[in-house]
C-alpha positions as CSV (number, residue, x, y, z in Angstrom):
1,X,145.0,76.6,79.7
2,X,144.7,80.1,78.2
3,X,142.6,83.0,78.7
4,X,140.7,84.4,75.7
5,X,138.2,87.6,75.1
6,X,134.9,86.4,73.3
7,X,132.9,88.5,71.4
8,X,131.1,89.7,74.4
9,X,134.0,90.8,76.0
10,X,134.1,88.2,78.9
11,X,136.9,86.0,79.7
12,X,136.7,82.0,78.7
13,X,139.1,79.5,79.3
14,X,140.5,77.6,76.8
15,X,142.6,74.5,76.1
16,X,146.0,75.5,75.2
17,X,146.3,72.1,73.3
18,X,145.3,72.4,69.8
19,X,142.8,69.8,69.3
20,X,142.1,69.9,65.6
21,X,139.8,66.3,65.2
22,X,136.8,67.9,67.6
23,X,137.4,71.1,68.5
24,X,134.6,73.6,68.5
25,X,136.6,77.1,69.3
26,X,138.7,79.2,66.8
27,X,141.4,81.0,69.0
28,X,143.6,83.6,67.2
29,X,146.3,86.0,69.0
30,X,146.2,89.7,67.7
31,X,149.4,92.3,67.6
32,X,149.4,92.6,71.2
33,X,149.5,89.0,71.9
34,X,146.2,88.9,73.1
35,X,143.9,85.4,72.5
36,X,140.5,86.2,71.2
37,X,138.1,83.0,70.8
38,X,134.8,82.3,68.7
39,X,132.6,79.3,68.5
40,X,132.0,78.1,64.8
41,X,128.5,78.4,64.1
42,X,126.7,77.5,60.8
43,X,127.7,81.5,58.9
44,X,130.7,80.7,60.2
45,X,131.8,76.9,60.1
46,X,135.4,77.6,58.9
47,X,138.6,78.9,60.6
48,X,139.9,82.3,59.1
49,X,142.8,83.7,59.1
50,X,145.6,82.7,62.0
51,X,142.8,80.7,63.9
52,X,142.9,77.1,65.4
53,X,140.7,74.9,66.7
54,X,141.0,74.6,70.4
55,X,138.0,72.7,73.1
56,X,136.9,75.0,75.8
57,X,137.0,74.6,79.4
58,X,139.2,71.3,80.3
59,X,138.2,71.2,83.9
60,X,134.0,71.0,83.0
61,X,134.2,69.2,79.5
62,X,136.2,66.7,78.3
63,X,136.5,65.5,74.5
64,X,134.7,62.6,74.0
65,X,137.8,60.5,73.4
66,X,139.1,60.9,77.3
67,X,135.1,61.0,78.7
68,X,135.2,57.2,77.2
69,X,138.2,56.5,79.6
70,X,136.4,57.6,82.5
71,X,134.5,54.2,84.3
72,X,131.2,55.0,85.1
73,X,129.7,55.9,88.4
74,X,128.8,52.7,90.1
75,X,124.9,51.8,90.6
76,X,123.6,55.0,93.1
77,X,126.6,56.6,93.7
78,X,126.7,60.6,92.7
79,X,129.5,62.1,90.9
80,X,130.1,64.3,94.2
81,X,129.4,62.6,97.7
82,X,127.6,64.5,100.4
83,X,128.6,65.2,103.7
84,X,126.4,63.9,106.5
85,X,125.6,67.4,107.5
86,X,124.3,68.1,104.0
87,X,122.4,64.9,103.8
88,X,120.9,65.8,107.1
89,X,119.9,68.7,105.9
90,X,118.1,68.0,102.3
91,X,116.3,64.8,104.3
92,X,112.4,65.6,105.5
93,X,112.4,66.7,109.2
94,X,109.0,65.8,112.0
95,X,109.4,69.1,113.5
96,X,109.0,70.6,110.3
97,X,106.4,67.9,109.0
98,X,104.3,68.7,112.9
99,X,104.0,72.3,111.3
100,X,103.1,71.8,107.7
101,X,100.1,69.7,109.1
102,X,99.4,72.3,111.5
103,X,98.7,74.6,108.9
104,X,101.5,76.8,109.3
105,X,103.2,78.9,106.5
106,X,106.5,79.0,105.3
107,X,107.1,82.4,107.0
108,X,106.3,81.4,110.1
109,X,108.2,77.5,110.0
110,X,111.3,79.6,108.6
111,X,111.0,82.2,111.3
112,X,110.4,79.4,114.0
113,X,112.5,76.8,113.1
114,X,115.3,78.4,110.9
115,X,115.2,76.0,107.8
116,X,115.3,77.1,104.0
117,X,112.5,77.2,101.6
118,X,113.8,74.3,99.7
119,X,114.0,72.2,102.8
120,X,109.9,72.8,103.7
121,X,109.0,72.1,100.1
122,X,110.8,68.8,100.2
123,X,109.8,68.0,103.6
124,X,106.0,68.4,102.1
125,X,106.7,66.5,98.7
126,X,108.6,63.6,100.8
127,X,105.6,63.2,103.0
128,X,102.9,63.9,100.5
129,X,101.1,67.0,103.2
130,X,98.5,68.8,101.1
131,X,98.4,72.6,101.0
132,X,96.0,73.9,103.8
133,X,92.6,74.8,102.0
134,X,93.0,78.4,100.8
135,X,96.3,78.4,99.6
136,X,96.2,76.1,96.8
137,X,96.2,77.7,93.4
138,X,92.6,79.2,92.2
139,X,90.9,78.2,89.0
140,X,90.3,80.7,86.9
141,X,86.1,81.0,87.7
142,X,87.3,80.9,91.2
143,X,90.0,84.4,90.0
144,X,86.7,85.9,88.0
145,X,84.5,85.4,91.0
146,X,87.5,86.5,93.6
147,X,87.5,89.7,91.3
148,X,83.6,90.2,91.1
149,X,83.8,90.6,94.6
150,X,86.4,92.9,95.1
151,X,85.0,95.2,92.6
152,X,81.9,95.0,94.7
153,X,83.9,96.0,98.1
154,X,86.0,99.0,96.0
155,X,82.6,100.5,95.3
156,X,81.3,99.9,98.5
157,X,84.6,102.3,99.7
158,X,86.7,99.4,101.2
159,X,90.3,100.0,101.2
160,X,93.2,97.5,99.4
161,X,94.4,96.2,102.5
162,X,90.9,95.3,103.8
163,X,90.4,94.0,100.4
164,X,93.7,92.1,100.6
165,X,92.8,90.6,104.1
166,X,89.7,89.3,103.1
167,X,89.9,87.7,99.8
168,X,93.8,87.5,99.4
169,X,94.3,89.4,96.6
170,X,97.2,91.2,95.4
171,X,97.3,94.8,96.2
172,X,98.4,95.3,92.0
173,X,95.8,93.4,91.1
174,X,93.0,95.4,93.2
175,X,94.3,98.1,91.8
176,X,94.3,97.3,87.9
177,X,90.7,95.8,89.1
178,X,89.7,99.6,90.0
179,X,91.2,101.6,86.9
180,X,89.4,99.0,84.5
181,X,86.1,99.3,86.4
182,X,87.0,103.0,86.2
183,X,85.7,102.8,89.9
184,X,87.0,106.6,91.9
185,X,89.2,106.7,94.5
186,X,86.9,107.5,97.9
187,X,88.2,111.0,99.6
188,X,89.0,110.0,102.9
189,X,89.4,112.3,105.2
190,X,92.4,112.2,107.4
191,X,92.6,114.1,110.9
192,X,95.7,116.1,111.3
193,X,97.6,115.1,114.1
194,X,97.0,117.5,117.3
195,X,99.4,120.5,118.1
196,X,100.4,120.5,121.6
197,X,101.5,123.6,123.6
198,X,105.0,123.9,125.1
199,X,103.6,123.3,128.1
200,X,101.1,120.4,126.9
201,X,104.1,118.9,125.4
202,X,106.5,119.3,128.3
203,X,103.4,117.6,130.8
204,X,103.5,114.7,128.2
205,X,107.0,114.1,127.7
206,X,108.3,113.8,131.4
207,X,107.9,111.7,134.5
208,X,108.4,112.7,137.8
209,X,110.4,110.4,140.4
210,X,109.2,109.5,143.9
211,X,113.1,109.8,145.2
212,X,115.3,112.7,144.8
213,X,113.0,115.4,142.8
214,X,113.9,114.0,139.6
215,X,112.0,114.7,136.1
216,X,112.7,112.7,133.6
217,X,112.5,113.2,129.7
218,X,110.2,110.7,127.8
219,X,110.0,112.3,124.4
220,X,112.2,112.5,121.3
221,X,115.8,112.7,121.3
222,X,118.6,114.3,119.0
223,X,121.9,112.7,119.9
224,X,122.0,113.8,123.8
225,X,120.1,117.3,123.8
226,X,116.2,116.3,124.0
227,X,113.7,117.6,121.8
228,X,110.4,119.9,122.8
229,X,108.0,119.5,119.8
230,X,104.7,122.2,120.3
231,X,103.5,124.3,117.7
232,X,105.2,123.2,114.7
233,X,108.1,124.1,116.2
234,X,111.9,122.4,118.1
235,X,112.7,123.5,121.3
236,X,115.0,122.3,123.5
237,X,113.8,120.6,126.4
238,X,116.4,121.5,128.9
239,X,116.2,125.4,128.3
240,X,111.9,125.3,128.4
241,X,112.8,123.6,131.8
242,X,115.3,126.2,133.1
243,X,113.2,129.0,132.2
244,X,110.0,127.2,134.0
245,X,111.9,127.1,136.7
246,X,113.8,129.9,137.2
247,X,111.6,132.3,134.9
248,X,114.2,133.7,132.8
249,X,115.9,132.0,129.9
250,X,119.2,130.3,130.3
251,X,122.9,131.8,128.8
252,X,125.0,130.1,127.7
253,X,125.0,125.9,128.0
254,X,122.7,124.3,130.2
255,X,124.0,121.7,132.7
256,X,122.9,119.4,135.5
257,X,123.6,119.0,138.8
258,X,122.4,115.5,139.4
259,X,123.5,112.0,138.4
260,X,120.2,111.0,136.8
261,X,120.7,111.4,132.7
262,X,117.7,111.7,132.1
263,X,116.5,114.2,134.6
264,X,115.8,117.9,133.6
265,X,114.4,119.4,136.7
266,X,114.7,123.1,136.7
267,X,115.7,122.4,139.9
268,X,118.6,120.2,138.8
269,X,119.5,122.6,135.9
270,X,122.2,125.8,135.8
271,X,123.7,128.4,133.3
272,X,127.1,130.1,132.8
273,X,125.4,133.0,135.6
274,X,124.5,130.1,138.4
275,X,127.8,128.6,138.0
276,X,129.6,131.8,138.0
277,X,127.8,132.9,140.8
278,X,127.9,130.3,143.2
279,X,131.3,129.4,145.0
């Protein structure tokens, strides 16, 4: 076997035995002792230059004289046997079947039951279980009337995904439905989300313990240092705390005293002054 460049540029595995009675490849070796290979074709149905006939791929195809040799598979008997597991697996399961005739979709039997695609399908062919009415494919008057309808619900100001849920449309196809119809896009107004206060914020995010005077942090996190959002604006939850606390804003890093996590009581809480200060 030899390795040759085609014209795309891939590699393709050759005989190395010439085989000039039936073969289909012209194989020539440049200055660099490179094998380049080419399949005659009708403008080209003659070997040129240095080039011999070779037959590609020995391991897939065979010349017809040695495929003659070969005795023929006996009378249901595959040219590769399965493994029970396999066979198991490509054969029609109940559980499976229970579900199809349920109604259920192919999302939620794959979800539930954690088989392939391929495996439903069969299982549905094998037992001859009809689609669920609904999900068969539409005619096309049932598509024109589906489409009448949805143009009727755009101008009425529904939205795609209402559109979607109701008549089970594609979202592209809403859409392509609305620029033909040349039918505006509704202005919907949307409510900006409310700006809390630091303090507003730091009610919201924390939760008091009935044992050991603890408040804990609820809201966002960065790594370990918790986040105050008010006003547009980051703060850091621990310092808001200390200075609630002890009216004045910490210096330097902020630590606690407890074994709670969690907690950022200004109780709980001291600076480089408190711990330089204290004994």
């Amino acid at each position: 076997m030899i390795f040759c460049l085609n014209a795309n540029g891939n590699t393709q595995m050759i005989n190395a035995q010439r085989v000039p009675d039936y073969g289909n490849q012209a194989v020539r070796q440049d200055s660099v002792g490179r094998y380049h290979v080419r399949q005659l074709a009708k403008d080209r149905s003659t070997l040129e230059g240095s080039e011999a006939l070779h037959y590609p791929r020995p391991h897939l195809q065979q010349p017809a004289a040695q495929a003659a040799r070969r005795p023929p598979p006996l009378l249901g008997q595959s040219a590769r046997r399965r493994t029970p597991r396999q066979v198991a697996a490509m054969s029609p399961r109940e559980d499976v079947a229970a579900m199809l005739r349920a109604g259920a979709t192919y999302a939620e039997i794959r979800t539930q039951l954690h088989v392939s695609d391929t495996l439903i399908h069969r299982t549905r062919l094998a037992l001859n279980i009809p689609l669920p009415i609904g999900r068969t494919r539409r005619s096309k008057a049932e598509m024109a009337d589906l489409d009448d309808q949805a143009v009727t619900m755009l101008r009425a100001g529904a939205t795609y995904k209402e559109i979607h849920r109701t008549l089970r449309l594609a979202l592209n196809r809403i859409s392509r439905l609305r620029r033909q119809h040349r039918i505006p896009v509704p202005s919907r107004k949307r409510e900006n989300p409310r700006r809390y206060t630091v303090d507003e914020a730091f009610t919201t995010h924390t939760r008091a313990t009935t044992e050991g005077g603890h408040l804990l942090w609820t809201g966002p996190r960065s790594g370990r240092s918790f986040d105050l959002i008010a006003s547009g604006r980051t703060y850091n939850a621990r310092a808001i705390a200390f200075r609630r606390h002890h009216g004045r804003d910490p210096e330097g890093q902020t630590r606690r005293t407890c074994d709670q996590p969690d907690c950022i009581a200004g109780a709980h809480l001291t600076d480089r002054r408190i711990r330089k200060d204290t004994p």
